[in-house]
Jmol script that loads the backbone (N, CA, C; Angstrom):
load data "model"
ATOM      1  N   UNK A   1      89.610 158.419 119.224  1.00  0.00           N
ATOM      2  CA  UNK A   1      90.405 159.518 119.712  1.00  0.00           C
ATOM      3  C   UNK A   1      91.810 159.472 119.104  1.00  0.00           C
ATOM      4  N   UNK A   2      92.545 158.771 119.106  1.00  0.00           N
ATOM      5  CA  UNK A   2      94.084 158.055 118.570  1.00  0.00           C
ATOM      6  C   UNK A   2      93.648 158.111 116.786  1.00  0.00           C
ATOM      7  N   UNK A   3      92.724 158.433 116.890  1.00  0.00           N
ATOM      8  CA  UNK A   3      92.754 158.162 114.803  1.00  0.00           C
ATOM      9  C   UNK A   3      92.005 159.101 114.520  1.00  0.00           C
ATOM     10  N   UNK A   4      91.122 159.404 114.793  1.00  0.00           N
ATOM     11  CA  UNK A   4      90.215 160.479 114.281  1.00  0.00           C
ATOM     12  C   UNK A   4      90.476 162.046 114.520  1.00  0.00           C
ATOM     13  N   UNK A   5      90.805 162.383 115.707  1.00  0.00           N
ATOM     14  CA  UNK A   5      91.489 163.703 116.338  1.00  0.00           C
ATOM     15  C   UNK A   5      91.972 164.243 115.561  1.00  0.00           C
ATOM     16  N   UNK A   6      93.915 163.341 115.257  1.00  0.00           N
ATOM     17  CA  UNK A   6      95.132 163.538 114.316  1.00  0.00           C
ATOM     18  C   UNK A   6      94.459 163.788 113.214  1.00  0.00           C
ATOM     19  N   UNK A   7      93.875 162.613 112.346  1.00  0.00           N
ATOM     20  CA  UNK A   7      93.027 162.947 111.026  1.00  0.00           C
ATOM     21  C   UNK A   7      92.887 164.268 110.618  1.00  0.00           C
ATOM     22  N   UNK A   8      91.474 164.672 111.411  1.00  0.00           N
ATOM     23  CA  UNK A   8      90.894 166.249 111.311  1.00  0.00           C
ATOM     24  C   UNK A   8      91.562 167.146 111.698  1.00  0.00           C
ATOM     25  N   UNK A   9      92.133 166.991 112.464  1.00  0.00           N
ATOM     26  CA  UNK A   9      93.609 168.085 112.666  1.00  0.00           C
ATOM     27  C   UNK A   9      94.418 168.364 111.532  1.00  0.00           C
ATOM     28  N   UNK A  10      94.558 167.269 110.836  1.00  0.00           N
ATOM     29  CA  UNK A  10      95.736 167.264 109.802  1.00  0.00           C
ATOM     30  C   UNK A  10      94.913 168.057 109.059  1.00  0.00           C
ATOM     31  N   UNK A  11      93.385 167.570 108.490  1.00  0.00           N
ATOM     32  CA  UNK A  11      92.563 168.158 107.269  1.00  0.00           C
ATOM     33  C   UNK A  11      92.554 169.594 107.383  1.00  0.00           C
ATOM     34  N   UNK A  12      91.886 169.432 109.004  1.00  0.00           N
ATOM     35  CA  UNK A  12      91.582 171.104 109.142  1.00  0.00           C
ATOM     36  C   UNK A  12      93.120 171.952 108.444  1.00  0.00           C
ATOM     37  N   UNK A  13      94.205 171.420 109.389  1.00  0.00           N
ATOM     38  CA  UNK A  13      95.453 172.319 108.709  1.00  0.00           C
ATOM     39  C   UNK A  13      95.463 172.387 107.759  1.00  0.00           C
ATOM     40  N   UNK A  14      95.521 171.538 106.272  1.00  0.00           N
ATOM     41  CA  UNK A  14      95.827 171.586 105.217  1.00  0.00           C
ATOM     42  C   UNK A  14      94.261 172.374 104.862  1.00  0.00           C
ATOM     43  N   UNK A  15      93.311 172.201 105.116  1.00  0.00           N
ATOM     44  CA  UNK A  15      92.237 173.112 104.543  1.00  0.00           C
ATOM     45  C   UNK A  15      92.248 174.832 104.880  1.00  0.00           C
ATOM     46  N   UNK A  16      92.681 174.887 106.490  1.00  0.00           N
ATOM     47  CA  UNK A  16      92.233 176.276 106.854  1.00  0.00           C
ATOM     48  C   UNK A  16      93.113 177.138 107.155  1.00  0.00           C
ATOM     49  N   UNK A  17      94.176 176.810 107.965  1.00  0.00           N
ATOM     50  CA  UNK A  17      95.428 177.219 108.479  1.00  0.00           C
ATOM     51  C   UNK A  17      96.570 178.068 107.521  1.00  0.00           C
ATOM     52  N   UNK A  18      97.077 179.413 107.844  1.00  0.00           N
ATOM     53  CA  UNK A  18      97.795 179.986 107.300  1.00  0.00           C
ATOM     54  C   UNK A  18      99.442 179.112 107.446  1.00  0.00           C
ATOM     55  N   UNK A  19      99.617 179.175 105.789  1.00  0.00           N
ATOM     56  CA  UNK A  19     100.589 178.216 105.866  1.00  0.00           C
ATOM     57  C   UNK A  19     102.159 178.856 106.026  1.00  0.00           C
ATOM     58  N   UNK A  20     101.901 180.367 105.593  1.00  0.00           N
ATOM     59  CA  UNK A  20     103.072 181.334 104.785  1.00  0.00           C
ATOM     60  C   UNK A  20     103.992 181.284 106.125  1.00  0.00           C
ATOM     61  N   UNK A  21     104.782 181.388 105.768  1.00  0.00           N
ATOM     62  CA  UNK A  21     105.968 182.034 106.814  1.00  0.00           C
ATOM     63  C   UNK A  21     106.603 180.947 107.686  1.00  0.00           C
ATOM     64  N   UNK A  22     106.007 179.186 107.790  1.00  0.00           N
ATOM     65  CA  UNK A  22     106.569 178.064 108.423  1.00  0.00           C
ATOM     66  C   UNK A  22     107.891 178.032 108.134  1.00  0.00           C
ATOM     67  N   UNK A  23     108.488 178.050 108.969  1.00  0.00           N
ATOM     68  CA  UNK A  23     110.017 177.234 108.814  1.00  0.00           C
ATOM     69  C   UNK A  23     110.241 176.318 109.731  1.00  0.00           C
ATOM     70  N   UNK A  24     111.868 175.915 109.842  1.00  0.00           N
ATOM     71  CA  UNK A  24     112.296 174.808 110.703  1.00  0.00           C
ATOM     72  C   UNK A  24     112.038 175.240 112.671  1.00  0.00           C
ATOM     73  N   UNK A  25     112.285 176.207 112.625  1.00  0.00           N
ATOM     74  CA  UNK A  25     111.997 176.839 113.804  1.00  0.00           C
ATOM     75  C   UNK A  25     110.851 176.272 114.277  1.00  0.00           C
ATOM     76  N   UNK A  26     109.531 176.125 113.773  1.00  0.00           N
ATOM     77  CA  UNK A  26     108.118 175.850 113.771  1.00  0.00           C
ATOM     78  C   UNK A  26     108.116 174.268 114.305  1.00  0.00           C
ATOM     79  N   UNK A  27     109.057 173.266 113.178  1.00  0.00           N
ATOM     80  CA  UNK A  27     108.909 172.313 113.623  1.00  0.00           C
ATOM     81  C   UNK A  27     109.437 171.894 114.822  1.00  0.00           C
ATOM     82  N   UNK A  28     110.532 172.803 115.563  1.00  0.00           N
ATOM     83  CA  UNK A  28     111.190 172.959 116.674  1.00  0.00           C
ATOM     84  C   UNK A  28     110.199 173.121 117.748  1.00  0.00           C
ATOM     85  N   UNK A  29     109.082 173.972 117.783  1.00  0.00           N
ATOM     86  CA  UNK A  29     108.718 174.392 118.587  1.00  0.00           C
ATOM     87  C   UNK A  29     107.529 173.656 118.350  1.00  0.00           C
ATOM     88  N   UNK A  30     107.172 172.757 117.485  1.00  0.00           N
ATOM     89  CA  UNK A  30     105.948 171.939 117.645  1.00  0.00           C
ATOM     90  C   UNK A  30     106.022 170.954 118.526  1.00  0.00           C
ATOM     91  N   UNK A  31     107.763 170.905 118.946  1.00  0.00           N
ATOM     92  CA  UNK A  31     108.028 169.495 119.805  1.00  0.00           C
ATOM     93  C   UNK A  31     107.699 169.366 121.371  1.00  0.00           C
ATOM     94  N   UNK A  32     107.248 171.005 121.294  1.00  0.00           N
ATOM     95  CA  UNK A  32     106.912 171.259 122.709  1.00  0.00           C
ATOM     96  C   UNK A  32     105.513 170.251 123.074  1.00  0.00           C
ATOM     97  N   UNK A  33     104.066 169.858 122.389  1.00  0.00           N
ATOM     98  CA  UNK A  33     103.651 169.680 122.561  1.00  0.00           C
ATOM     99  C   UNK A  33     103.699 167.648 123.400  1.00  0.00           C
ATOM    100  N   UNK A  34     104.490 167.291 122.434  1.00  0.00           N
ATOM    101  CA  UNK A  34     105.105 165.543 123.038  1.00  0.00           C
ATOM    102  C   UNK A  34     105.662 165.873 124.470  1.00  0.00           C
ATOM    103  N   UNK A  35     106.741 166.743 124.191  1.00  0.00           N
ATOM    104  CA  UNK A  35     107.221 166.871 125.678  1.00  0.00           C
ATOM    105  C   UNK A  35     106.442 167.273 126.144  1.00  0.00           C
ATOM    106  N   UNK A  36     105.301 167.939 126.366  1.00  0.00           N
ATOM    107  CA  UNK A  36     104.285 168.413 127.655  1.00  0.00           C
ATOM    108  C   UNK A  36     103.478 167.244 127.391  1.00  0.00           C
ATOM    109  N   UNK A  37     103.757 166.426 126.922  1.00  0.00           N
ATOM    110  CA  UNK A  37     102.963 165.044 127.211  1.00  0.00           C
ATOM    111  C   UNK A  37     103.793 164.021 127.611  1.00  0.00           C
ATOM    112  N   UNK A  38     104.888 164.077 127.837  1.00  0.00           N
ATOM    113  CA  UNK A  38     105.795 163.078 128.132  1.00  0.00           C
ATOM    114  C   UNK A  38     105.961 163.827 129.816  1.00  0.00           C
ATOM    115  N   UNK A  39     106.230 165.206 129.871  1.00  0.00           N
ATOM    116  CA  UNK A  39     106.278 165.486 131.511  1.00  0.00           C
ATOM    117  C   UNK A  39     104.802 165.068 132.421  1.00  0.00           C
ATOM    118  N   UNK A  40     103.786 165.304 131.685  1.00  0.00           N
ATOM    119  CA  UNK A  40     102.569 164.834 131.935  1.00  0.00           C
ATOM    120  C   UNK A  40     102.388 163.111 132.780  1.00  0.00           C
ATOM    121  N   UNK A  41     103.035 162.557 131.490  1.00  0.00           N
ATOM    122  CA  UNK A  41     102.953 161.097 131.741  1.00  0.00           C
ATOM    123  C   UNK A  41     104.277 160.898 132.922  1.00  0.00           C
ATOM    124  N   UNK A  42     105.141 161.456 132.759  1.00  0.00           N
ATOM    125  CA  UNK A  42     106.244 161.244 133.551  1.00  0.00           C
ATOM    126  C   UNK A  42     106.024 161.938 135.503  1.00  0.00           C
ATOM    127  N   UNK A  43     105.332 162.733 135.762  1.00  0.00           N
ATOM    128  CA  UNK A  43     104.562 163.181 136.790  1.00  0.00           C
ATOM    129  C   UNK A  43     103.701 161.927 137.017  1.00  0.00           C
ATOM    130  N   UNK A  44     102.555 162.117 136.071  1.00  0.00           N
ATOM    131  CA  UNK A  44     101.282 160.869 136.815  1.00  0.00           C
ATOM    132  C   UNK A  44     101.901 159.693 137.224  1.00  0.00           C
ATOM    133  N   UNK A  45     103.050 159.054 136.497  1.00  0.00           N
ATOM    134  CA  UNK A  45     103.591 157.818 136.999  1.00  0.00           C
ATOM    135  C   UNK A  45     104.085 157.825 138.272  1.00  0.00           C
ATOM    136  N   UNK A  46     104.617 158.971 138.402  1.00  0.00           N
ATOM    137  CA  UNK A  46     105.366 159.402 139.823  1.00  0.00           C
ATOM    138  C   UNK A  46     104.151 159.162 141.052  1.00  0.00           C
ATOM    139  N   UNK A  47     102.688 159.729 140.695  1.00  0.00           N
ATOM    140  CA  UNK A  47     101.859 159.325 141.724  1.00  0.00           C
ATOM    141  C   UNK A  47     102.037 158.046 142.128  1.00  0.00           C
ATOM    142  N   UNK A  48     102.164 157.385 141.106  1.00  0.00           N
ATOM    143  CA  UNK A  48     101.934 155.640 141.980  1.00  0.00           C
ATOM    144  C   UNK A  48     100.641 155.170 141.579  1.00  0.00           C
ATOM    145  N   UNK A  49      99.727 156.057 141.011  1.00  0.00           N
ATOM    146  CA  UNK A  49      98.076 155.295 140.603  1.00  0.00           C
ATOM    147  C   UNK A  49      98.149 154.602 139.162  1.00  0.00           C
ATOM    148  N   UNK A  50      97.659 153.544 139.281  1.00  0.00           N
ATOM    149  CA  UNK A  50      98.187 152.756 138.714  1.00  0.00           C
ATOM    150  C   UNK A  50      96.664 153.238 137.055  1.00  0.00           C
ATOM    151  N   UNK A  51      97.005 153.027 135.716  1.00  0.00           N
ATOM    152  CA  UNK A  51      96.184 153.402 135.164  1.00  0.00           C
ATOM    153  C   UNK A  51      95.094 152.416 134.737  1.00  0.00           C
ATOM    154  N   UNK A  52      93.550 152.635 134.707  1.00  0.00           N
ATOM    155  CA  UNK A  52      93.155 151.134 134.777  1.00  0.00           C
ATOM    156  C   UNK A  52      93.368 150.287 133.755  1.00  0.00           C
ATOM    157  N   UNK A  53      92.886 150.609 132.598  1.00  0.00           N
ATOM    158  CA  UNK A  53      92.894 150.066 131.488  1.00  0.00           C
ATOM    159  C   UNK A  53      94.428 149.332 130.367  1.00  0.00           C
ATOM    160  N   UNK A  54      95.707 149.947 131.481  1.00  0.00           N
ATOM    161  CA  UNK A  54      96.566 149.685 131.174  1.00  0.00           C
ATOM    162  C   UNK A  54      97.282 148.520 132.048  1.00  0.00           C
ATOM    163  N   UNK A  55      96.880 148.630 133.432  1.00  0.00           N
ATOM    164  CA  UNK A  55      97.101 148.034 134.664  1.00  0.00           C
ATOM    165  C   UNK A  55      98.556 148.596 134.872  1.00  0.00           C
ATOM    166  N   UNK A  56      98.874 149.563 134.394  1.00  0.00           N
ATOM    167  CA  UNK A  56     100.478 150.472 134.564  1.00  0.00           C
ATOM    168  C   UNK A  56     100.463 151.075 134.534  1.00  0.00           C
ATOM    169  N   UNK A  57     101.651 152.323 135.372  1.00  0.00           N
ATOM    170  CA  UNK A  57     102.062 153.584 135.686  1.00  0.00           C
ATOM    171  C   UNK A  57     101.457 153.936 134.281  1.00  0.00           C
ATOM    172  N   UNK A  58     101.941 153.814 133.556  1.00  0.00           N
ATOM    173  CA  UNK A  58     102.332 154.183 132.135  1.00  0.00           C
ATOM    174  C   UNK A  58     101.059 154.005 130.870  1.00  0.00           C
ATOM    175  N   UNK A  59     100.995 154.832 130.368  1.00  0.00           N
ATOM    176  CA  UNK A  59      99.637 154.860 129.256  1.00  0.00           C
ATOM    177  C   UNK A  59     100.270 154.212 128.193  1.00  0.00           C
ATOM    178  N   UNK A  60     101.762 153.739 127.740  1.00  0.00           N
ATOM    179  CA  UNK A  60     101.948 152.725 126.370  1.00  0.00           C
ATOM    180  C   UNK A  60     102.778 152.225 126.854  1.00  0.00           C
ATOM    181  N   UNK A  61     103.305 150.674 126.558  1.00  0.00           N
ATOM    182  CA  UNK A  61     104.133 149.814 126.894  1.00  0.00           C
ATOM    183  C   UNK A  61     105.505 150.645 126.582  1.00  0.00           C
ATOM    184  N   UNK A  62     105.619 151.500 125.550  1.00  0.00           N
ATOM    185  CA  UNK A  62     107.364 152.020 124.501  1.00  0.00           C
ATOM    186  C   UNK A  62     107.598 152.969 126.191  1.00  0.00           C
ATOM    187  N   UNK A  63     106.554 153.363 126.396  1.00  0.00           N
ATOM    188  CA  UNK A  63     106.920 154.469 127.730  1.00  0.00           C
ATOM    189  C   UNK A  63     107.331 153.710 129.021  1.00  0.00           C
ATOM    190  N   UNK A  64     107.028 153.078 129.224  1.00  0.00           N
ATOM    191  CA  UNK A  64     106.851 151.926 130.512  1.00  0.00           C
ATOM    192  C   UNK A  64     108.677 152.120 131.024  1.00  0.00           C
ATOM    193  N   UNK A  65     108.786 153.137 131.444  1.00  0.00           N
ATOM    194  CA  UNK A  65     110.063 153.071 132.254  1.00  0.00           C
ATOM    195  C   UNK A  65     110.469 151.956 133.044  1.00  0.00           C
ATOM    196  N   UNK A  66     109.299 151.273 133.899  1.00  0.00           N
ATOM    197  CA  UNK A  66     109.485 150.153 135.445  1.00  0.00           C
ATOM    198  C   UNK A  66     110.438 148.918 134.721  1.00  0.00           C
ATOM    199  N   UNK A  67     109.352 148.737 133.365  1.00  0.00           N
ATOM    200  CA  UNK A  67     109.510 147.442 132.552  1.00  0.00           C
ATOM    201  C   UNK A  67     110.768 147.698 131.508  1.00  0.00           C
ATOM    202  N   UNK A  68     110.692 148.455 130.676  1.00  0.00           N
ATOM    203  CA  UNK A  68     112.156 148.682 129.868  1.00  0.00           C
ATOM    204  C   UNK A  68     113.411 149.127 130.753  1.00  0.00           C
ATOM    205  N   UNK A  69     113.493 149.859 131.626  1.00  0.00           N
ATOM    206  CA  UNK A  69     114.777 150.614 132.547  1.00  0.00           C
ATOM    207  C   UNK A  69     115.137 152.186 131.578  1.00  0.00           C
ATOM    208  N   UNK A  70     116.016 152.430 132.237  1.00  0.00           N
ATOM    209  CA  UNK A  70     116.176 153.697 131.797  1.00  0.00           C
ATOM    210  C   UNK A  70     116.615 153.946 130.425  1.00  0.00           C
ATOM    211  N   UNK A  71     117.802 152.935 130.149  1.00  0.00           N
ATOM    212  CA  UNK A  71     118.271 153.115 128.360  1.00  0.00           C
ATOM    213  C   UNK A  71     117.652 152.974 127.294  1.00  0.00           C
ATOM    214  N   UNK A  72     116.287 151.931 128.016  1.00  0.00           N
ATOM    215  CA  UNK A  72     115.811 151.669 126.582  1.00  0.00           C
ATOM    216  C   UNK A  72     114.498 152.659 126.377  1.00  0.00           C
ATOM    217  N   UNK A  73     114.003 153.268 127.978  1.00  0.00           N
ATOM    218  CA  UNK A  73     113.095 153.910 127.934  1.00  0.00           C
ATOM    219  C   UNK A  73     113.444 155.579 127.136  1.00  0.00           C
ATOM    220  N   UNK A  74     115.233 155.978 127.684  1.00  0.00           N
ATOM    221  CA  UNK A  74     115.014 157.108 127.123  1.00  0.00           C
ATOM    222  C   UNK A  74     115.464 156.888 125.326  1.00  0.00           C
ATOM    223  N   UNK A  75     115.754 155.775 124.774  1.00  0.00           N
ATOM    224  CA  UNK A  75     115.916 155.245 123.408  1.00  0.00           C
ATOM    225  C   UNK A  75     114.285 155.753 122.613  1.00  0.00           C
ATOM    226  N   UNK A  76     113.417 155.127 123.376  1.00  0.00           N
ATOM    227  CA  UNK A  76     112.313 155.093 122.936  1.00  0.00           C
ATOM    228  C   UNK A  76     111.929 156.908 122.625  1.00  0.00           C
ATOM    229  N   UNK A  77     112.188 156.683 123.713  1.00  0.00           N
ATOM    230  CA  UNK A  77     111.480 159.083 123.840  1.00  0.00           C
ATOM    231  C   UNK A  77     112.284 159.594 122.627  1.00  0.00           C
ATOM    232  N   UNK A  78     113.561 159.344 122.710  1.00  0.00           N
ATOM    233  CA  UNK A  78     113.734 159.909 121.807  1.00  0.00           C
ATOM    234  C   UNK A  78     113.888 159.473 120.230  1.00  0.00           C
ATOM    235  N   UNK A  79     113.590 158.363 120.151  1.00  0.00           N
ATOM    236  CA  UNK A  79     112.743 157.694 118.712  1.00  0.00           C
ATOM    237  C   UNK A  79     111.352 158.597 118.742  1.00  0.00           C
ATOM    238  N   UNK A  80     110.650 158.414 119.285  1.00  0.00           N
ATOM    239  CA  UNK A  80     108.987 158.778 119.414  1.00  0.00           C
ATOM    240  C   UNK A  80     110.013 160.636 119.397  1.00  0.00           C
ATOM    241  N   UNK A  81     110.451 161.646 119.459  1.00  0.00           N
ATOM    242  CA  UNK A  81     110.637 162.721 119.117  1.00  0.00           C
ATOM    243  C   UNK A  81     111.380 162.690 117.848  1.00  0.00           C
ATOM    244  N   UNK A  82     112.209 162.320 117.721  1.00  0.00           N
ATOM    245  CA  UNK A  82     112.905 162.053 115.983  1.00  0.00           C
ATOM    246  C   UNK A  82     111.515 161.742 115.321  1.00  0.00           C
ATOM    247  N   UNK A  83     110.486 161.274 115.307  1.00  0.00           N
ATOM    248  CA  UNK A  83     109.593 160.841 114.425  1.00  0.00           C
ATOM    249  C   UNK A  83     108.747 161.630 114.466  1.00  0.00           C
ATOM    250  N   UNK A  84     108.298 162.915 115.586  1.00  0.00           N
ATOM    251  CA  UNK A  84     107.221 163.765 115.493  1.00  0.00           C
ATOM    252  C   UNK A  84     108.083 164.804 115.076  1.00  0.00           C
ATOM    253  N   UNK A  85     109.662 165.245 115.235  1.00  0.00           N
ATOM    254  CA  UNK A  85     110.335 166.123 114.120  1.00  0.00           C
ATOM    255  C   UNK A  85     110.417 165.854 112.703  1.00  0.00           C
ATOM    256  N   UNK A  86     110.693 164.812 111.935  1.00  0.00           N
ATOM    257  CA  UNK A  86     110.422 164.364 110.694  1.00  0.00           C
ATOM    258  C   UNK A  86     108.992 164.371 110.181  1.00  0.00           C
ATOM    259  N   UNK A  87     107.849 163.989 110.976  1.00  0.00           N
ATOM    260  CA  UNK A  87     106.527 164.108 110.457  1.00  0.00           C
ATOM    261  C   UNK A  87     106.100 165.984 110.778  1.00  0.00           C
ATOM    262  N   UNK A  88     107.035 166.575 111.617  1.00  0.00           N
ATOM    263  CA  UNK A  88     106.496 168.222 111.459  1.00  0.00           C
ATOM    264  C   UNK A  88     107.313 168.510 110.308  1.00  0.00           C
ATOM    265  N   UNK A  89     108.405 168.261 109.860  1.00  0.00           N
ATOM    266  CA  UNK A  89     109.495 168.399 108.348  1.00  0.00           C
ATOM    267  C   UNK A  89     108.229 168.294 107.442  1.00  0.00           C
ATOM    268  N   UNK A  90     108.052 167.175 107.371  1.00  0.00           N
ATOM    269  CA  UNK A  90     106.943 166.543 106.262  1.00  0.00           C
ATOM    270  C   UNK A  90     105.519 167.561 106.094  1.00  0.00           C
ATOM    271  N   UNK A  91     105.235 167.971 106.820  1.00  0.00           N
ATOM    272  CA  UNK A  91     104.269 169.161 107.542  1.00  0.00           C
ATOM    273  C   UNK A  91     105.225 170.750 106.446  1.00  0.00           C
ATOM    274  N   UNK A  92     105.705 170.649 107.218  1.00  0.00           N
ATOM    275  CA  UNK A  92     106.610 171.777 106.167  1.00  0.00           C
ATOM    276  C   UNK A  92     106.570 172.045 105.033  1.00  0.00           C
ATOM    277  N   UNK A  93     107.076 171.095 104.539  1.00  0.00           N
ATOM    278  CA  UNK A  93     107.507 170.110 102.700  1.00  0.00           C
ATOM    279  C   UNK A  93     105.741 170.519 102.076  1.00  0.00           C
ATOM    280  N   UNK A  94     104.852 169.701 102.664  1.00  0.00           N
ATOM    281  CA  UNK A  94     103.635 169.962 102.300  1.00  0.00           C
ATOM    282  C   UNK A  94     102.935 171.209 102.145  1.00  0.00           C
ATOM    283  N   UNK A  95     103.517 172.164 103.613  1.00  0.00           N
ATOM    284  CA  UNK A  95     102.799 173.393 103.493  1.00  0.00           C
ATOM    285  C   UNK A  95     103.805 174.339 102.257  1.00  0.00           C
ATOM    286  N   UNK A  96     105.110 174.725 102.152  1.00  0.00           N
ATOM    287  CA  UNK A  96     105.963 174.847 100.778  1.00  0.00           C
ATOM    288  C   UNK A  96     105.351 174.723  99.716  1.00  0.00           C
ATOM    289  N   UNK A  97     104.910 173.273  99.390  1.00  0.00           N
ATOM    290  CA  UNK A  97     103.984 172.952  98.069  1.00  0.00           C
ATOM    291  C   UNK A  97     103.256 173.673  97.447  1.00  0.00           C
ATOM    292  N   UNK A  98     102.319 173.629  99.066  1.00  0.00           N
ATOM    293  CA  UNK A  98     101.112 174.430  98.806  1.00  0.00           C
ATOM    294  C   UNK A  98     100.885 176.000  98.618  1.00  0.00           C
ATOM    295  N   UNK A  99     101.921 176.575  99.607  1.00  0.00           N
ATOM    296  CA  UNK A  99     101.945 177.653  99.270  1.00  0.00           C
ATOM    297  C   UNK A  99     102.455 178.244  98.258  1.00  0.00           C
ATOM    298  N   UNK A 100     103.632 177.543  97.595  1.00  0.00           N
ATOM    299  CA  UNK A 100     104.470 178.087  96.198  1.00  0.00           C
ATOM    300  C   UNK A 100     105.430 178.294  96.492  1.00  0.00           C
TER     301      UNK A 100
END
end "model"
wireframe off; spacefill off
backbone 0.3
color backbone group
């Protein structure tokens, strides 16, 4: 799921997906998708059920608010968003190429 998903996602885009008209705006608004996964994760923790396979609130240790505290947790979020804005840039750069 964590490797294969992203993969074919990426292929499919670069194979099928209309590329014309991307700009920076795009990669702006691609960021919506982390944050509706970060409010996601940030809610379920709030339940209190603990996740099994993790034995924590939290689905990755970088997220783990209880265990890092607040500075280093919101350090992390916003590393993990600086890096899905630079890899949607890169997304960009690529689709440019391709299109001409």
């Amino acid at each position: 799921m964590h490797y294969l998903v992203p993969l074919f996602t990426e292929l499919e885009w670069l194979a099928v997906a209309d590329k014309r008209g991307l700009g920076l705006g795009h990669a702006l608004l691609w960021l919506l998708v982390p944050l509706a996964y970060l409010t996601f994760t940030v809610l379920r923790a709030r339940s209190g059920v603990v996740i099994e396979n993790t034995g924590s609130l939290w689905p990755y240790a970088f997220m783990d608010r209880d265990a890092l505290g607040t500075g280093k947790w919101l350090r992390n979020i916003g590393l993990a968003l600086v890096g899905f804005f630079l890899l949607a840039l890169l997304l960009l750069g690529v689709a440019a190429l391709i299109t001409g």
